[in-house]
N, C-alpha and C positions, 0 to 999 in steps of 0.2 A: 180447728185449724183449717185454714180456708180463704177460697177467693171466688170470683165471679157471684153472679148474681143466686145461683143454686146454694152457693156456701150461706149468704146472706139470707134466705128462705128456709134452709134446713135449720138454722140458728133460729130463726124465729118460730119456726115449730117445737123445736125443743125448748125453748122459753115458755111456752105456752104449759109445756107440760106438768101436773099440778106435783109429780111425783117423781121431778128430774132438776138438779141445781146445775146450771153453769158455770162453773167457777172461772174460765177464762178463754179468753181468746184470743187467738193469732193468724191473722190474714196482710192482706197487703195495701195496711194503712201509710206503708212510704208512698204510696202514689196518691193524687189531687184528689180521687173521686174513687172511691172505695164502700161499694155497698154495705158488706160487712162489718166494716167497723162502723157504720151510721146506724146500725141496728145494733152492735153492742154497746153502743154510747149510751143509745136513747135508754134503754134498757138498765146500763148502771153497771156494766160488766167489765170486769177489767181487761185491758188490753195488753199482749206482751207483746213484747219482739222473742225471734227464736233465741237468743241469749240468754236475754231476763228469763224467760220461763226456765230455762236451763238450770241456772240460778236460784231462783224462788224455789225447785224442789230439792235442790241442795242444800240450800238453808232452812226445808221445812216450812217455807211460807206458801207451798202452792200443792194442793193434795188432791189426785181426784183418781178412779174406779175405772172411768173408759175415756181413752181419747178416741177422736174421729178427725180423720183429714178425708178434705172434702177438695180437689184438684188443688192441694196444698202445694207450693212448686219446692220446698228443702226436702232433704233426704233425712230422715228422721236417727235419732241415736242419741246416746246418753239418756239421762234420768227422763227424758221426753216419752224414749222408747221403751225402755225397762221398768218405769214405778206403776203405772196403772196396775192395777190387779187382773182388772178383764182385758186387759192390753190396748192396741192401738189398731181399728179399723179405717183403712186405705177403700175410698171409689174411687176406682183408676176408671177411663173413661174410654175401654175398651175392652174385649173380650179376653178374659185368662185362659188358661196360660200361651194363647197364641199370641198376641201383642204387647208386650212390654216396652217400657222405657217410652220415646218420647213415638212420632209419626203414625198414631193410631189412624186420624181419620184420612190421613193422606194416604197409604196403604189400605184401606179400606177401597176407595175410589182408585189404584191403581189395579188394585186385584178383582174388579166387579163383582166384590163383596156383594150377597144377598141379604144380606143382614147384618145389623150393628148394633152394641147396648155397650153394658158395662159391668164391673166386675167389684164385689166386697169382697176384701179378703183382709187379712191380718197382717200387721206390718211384722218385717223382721228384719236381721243384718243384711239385708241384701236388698235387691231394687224391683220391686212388683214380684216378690219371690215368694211370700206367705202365704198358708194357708187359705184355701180357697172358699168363700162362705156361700155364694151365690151368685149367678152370672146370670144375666136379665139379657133378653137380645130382642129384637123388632125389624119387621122386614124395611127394606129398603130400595129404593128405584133406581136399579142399575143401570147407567151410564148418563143421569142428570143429578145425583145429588150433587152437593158441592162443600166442601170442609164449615162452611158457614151452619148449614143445613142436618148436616151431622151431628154437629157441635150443639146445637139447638135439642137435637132428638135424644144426644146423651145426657145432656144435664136434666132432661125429665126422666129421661131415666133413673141417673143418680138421684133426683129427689126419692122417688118410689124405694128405690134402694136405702137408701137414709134411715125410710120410716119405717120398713119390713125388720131393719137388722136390728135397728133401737127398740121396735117394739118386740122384737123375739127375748132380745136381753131381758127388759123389762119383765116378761112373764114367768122368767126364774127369780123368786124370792131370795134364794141365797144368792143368786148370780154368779153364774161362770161363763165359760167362752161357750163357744157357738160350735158343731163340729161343723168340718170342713173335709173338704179332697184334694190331694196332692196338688200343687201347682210346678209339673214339671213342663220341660221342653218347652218350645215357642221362639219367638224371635226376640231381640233386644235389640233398639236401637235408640244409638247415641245422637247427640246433640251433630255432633259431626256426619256421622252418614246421614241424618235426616238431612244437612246442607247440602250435603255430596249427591243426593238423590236430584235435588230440584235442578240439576243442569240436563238441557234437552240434547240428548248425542244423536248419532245418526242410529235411526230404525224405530224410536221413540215413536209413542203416539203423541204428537204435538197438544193437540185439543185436550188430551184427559189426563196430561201432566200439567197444562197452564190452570185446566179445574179442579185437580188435588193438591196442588197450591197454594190459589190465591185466597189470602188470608190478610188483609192488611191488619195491623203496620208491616204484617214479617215478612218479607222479602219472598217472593214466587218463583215458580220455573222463570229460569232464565236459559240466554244462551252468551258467548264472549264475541265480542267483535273490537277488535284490536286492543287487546288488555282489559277491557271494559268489560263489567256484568249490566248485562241488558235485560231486566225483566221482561217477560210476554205477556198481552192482555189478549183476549181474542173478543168477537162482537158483541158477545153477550155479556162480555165486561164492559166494554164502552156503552153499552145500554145502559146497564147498571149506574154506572159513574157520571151520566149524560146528565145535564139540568133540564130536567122537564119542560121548562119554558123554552128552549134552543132546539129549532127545528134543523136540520140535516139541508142543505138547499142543493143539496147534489142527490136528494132520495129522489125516486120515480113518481111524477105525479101520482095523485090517490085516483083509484079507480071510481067513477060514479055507477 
């Protein structure tokens, strides 16, 4: 279960494996261009939706040992969550148990985080709330990364993680879970305060909430002007977004 191009990669390492069967996959083949399911095609793997899989273990058509969700974006339950035997391993793409729920790498960059990785831990009724397997972290450049930047350093992360936790499984012949440490306390944050966050109030730092932000397509710090929400860009995003061929004809002659 999975998306982005790290879900697509860890899928293909697992296929490789001489003494590991796939039996299905669920990523986000409703969209145009979907790495993961172009690698379970090729391969000959079946594809559900969160329903049908729902379904095929109810009807006994769809049987497997360990699931893995790999920044799978449903909340897991039902026969999904409960038939595995060695259960269902979640990489969340932020550090446990202080990060949960959605705005990992934007609080990271708002708190001048010194570091950031990611976390395996075991799915349960609850949301990033299961048993803790192992939390990977990596330094990081306080007050220039930027959610892009993060986002790049955690899904290598999460590969690393992928391989360490599958091949741990693997090395018990009878196969059981993994132990783990508490996953209490931390913060959770909802789809809505993550929204509520991106407006710039008065005392804000301007600069390191337009760069723990901007994220396209998703919508950035903004601020309102007359009803309106106004995204902010600041220079190093108009560089960014600038056509290399289109010079500036307002910049200061270059110095010889």
């Amino acid at each position: 279960m999975g998306r982005k191009h790290i879900a697509a990669e860890s899928l293909r390492w697992l296929i490789s494996l001489p003494n590991v069967k796939v039996v299905g996959v669920l990523t986000d083949d409703h969209l145009s261009i979907s790495s993961t399911k172009d690698v379970a095609d090729r391969a000959g793997i079946q594809r559900y939706s969160f329903e049908q899989a729902q379904e095929a273990i109810r009807a006994g058509l769809l049987s497997f040992d360990l699931g893995l969700s790999v920044l799978f974006w449903r909340i897991l339950k039902g026969p999904l969550l409960n038939h595995p035997r060695l259960g269902v391993v979640n990489f969340h793409p932020a550090p446990l148990p202080q990060y949960k729920g959605l705005g990992g790498y934007n609080l990271a960059i708002l708190e001048d985080r010194g570091s950031w990785g990611a976390t395996a831990h075991y799915v349960d009724h609850g949301i990033d709330t299961g048993g803790i397997i192992c939390v990977m972290e990596e330094s990081i450049q306080v007050g220039s990364e930027s959610v892009k930047s993060l986002e790049r350093l955690t899904q290598s992360i999460i590969g690393k993680l992928v391989r360490d936790v599958v091949s741990r499984i693997l090395e018990d012949i009878g196969g059981k879970r993994l132990p783990t440490v508490p996953n209490v306390g931390g913060r959770y944050v909802s789809r809505k305060e993550l929204e509520d966050m991106k407006e710039v109030l008065p005392g804000d730092d301007v600069s390191k909430k337009i760069r723990a932000f901007w994220f396209p397509p998703y919508d950035g710090a903004y601020v309102m002007v007359n009803g309106v929400k106004c995204t902010l860009v600041d220079h190093s995003i108009l560089l960014e977004l600038a056509d290399p061929d289109v010079s500036n004809v307002f910049s200061p002659p270059a110095q010889n």
